[in-house]
N, C-alpha and C positions, 0 to 999 in steps of 0.2 A: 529173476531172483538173483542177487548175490551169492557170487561161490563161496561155499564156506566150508568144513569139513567134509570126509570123504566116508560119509556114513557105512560103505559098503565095508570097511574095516572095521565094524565095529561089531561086536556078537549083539549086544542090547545097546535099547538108544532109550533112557529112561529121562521122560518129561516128567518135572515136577510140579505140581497143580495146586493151586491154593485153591481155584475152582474160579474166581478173579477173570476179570477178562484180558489183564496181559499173558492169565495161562493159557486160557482158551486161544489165546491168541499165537501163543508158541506151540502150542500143542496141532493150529492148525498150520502154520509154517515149517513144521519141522514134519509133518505128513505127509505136505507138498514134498518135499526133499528128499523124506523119505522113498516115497510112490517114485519119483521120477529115477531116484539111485535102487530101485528095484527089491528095495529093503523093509518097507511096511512091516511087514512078517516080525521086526524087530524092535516095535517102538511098545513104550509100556508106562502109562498113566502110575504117578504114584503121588499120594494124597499124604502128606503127614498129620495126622489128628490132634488136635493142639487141646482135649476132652472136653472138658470142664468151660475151656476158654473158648472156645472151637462155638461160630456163630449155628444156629440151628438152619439144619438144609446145606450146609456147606460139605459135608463128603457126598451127601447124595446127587448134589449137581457136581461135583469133581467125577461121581462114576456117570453121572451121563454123560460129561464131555465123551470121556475113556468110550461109552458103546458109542454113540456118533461116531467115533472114528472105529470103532469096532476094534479096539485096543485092550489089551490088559489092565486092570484096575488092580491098583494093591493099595490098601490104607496098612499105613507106619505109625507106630505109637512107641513114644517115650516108655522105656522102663523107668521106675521109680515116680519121686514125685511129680505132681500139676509144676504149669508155669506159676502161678501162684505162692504153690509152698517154698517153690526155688527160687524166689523171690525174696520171700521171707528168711531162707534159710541164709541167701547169702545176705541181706540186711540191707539192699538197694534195690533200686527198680533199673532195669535194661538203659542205654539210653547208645549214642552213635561212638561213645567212648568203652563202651563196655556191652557188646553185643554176647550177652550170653544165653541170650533167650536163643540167637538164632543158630549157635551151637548145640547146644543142651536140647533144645525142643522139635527142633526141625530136620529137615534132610540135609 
């Protein structure tokens, strides 16, 4: 595995999970990492709940990854309006020039 941060300095080590399998897939490399820098104890699954938009089954497989690795699970949710209304409200749709969904909605 590649050296990469010194996880042991860290108090938490918080994976973010769409439930996707590039999370699954970070959430199982950064375990490895974790395990081997002695730090397990510190890693914690965290799901942002996108509601409304949010596909069906998607936090429930986010907390399965989280017990597989027998990790913390936290689902995050937006105060205020859906991505939808914020959408509406600002009077465009997200796009690679104006990423507001993934501020406003996400971790």
């Amino acid at each position: 595995m590649a050296s990469g941060p010194d996880l042991a300095s860290y108090h938490i080590i918080i994976v973010s999970s769409s439930a996707g399998k590039d999370s699954q897939g970070a959430l199982e490399i950064t375990m490895r990492a974790a395990r081997a820098a002695g730090v397990a104890d510190r890693v914690v699954c965290v799901h942002a709940d996108m509601g409304i938009m949010e596909w069906s089954g998607v936090k429930e497989l986010a907390a399965e990854h989280a017990a597989h690795y027998r990790v913390p699970f936290i689902l995050a949710r937006r105060n205020g309006p859906n991505l939808l209304e914020h959408i509406e409200s600002r009077g465009r749709f997200p796009s690679s020039s104006a990423r507001f969904c993934t501020v406003d909605c996400t971790i």
